[in-house]
C-alpha positions as CSV (number, residue, x, y, z in Angstrom):
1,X,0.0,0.0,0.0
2,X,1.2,3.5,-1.1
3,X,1.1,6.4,1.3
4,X,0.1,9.7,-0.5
5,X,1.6,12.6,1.5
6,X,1.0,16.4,0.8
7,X,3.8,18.8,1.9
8,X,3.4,22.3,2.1
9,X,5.7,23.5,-0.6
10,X,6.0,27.1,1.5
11,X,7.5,25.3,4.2
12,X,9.7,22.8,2.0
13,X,11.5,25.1,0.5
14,X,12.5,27.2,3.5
15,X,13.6,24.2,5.3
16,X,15.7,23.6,1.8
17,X,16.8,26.8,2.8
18,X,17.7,26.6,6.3
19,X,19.1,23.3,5.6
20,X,22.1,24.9,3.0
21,X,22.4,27.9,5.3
22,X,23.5,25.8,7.8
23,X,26.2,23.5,5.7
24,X,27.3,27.1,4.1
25,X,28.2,28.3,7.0
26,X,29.5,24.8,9.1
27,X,31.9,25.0,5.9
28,X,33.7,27.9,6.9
29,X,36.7,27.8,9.6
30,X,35.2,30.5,12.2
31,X,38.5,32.2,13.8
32,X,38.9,35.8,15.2
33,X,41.4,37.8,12.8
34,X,42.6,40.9,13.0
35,X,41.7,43.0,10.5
36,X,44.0,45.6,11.0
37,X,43.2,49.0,11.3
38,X,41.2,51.0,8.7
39,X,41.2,54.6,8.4
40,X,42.5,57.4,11.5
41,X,41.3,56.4,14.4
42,X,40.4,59.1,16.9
43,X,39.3,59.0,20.8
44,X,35.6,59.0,22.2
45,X,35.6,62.8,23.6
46,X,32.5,62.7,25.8
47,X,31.6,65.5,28.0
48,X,30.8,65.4,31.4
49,X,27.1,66.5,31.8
50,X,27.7,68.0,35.4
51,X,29.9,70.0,34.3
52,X,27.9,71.0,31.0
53,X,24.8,72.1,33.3
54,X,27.1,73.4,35.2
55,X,28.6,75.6,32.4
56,X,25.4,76.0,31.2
57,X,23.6,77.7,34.8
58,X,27.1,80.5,34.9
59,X,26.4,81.8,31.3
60,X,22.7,82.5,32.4
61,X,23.7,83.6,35.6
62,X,26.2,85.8,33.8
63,X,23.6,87.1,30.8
64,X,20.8,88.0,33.1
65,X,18.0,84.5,31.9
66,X,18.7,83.4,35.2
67,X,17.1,86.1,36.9
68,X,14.8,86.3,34.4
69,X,13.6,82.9,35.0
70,X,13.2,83.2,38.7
71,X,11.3,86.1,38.4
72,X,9.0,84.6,36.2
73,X,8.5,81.3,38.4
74,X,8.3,83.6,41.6
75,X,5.0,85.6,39.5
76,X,3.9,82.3,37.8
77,X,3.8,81.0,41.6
78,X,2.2,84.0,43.3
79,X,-1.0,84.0,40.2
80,X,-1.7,81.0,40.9
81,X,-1.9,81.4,44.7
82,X,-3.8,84.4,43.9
83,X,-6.4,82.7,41.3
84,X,-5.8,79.2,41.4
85,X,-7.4,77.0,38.8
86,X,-11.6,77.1,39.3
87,X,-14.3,76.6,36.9
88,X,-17.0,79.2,35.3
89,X,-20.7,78.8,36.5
90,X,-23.7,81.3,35.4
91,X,-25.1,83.6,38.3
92,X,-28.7,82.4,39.4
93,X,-31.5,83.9,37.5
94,X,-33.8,82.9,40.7
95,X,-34.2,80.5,43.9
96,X,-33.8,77.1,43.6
97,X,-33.3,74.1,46.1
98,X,-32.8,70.2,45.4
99,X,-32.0,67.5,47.5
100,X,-29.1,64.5,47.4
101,X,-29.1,61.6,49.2
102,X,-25.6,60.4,49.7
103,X,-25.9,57.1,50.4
104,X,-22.5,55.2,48.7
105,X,-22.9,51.5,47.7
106,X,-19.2,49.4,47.7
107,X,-18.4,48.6,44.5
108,X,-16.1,45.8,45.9
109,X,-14.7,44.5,49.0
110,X,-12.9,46.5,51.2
111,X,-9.7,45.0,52.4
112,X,-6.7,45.4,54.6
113,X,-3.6,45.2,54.2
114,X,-3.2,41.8,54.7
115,X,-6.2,40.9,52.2
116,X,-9.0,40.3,54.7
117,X,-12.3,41.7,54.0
118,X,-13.1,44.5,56.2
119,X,-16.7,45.7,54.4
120,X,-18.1,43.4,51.5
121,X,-18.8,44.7,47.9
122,X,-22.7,45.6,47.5
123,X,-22.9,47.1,51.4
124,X,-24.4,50.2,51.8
125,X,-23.9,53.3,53.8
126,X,-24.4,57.0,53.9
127,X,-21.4,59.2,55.3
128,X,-23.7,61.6,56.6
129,X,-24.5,58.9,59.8
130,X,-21.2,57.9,60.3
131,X,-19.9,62.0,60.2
132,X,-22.4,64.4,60.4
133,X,-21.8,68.0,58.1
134,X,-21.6,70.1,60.9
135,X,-21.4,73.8,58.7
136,X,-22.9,75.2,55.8
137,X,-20.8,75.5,52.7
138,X,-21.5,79.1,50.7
139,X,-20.2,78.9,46.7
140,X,-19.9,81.9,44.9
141,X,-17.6,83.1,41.8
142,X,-14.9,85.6,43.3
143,X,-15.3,87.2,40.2
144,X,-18.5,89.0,40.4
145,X,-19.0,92.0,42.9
146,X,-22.3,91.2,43.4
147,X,-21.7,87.6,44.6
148,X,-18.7,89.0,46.5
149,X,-21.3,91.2,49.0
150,X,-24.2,88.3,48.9
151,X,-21.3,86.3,50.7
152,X,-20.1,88.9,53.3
153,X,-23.8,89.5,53.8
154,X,-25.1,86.3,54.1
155,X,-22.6,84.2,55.5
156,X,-21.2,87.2,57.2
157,X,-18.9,85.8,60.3
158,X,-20.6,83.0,61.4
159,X,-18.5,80.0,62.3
160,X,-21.6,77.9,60.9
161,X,-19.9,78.9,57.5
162,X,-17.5,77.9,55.2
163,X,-16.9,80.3,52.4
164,X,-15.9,78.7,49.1
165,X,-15.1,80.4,45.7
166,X,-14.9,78.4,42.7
167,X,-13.3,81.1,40.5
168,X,-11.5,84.6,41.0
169,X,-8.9,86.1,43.0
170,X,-8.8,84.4,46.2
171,X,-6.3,86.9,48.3
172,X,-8.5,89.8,47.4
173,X,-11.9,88.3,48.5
174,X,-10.1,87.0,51.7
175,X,-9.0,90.6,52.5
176,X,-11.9,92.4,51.4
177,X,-14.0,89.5,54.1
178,X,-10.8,89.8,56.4
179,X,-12.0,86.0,57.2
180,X,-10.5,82.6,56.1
181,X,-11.9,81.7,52.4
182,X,-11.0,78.2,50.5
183,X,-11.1,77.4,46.9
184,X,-12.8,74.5,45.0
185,X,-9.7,74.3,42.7
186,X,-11.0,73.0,39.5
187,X,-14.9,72.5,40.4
188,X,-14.6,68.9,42.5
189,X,-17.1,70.1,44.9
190,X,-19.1,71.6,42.4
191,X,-19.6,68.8,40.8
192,X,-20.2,66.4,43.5
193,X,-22.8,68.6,44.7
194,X,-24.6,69.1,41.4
195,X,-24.6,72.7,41.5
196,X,-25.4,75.0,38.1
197,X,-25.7,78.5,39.5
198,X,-24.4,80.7,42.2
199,X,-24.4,81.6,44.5
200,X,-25.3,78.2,46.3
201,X,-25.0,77.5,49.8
202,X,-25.2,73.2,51.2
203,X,-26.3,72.0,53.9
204,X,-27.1,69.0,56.0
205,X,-30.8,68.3,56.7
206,X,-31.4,64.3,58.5
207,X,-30.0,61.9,56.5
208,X,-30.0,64.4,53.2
209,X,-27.9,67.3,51.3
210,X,-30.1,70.3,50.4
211,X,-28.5,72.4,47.4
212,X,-29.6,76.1,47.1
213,X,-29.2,78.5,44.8
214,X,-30.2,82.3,44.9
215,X,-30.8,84.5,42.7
216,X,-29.6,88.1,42.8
């Protein structure tokens, strides 16, 4: 009985190939020669980067740029003390109160450090039980006069407070209240608390957030 077999003729040929590579190259005697040298020949000059940075911070120093470029970090540094980065919100056209309930479901477990399940995926909680909001939060935009003088007037002094911008010049609203202000850099509290106009003011009522805005 005859065996028909088909051969890829793809992979025939390059193990044809690989075959003669190898005896091609098993023919030759493999020893380390020198070849001699070809051409001038000149020495690896590399220079030391210390010294290069070093070389680099005296010609600065030396032109002025130096100075220049600590005077500009020292103003880049005080703007953005000064207006740190916020985010744009449209004054309130008139009152306006919601509510939030902000009861947080584990998305997995909660472990330590050693791997042991502390809190379950799927439980349930709301941080306002555990750590009650004991003040009010007041949001304005630093930037408007108006919303400037609805803060000082509303929340005034009281320690019940907390005075947040979310845009403007933050030293010159602190001095102009002459009380401590913070800043929600970049809207995180805004948008946790689902606010669209200011001035707003939160604030804690049972197991709820209530969000108010007023119009001016």
């Amino acid at each position: 009985m005859k065996i028909l077999m088909t051969v890829d003729t793809t992979i025939l040929i390059g193990f044809l190939k690989a075959v003669f590579l190898a005896g091609l190259l098993g023919s030759f005697n493999v020893n380390a020669t020198d070849l001699g040298q070809l051409g001038k020949a000149y020495a690896i000059i590399e220079p030391d980067m210390v010294e290069f940075i070093k070389s680099q911070l005296l010609e600065k120093q030396r032109n002025g740029e130096l100075d220049q470029l600590h005077e500009q970090f020292t103003d880049n540094a005080r703007e953005y003390v000064r207006r740190p980065p916020g985010i744009e919100l449209p004054r309130a056209q008139a009152y306006k109160a919601f509510a939030l309930d902000p009861t947080y479901t584990l998305a997995k477990d909660l472990t330590d450090a050693t791997g042991k399940v502390i809190y379950s995926a799927g439980l349930t909680f709301n941080p306002l039980s555990i750590k009650p909001m004991s003040k009010k939060l007041c949001f304005i935009n630093g930037n408007d006069p108006d919303q400037v003088i609805w803060l000082k007037s509303v929340c005034g002094d009281d320690v019940l407070f907390k005075k947040i911008l979310v845009s403007g010049d933050y030293l010159a609203v602190a001095n102009y209240l002459d009380s401590r202000v913070y800043f929600d850099q970049k809207g995180f509290l805004i948008n946790y608390f689902r606010i669209t106009a200011l001035p707003s003011v939160v604030r804690q009522s049972g197991d709820f957030l209530y969000v108010e805005e007023f119009g001016l």
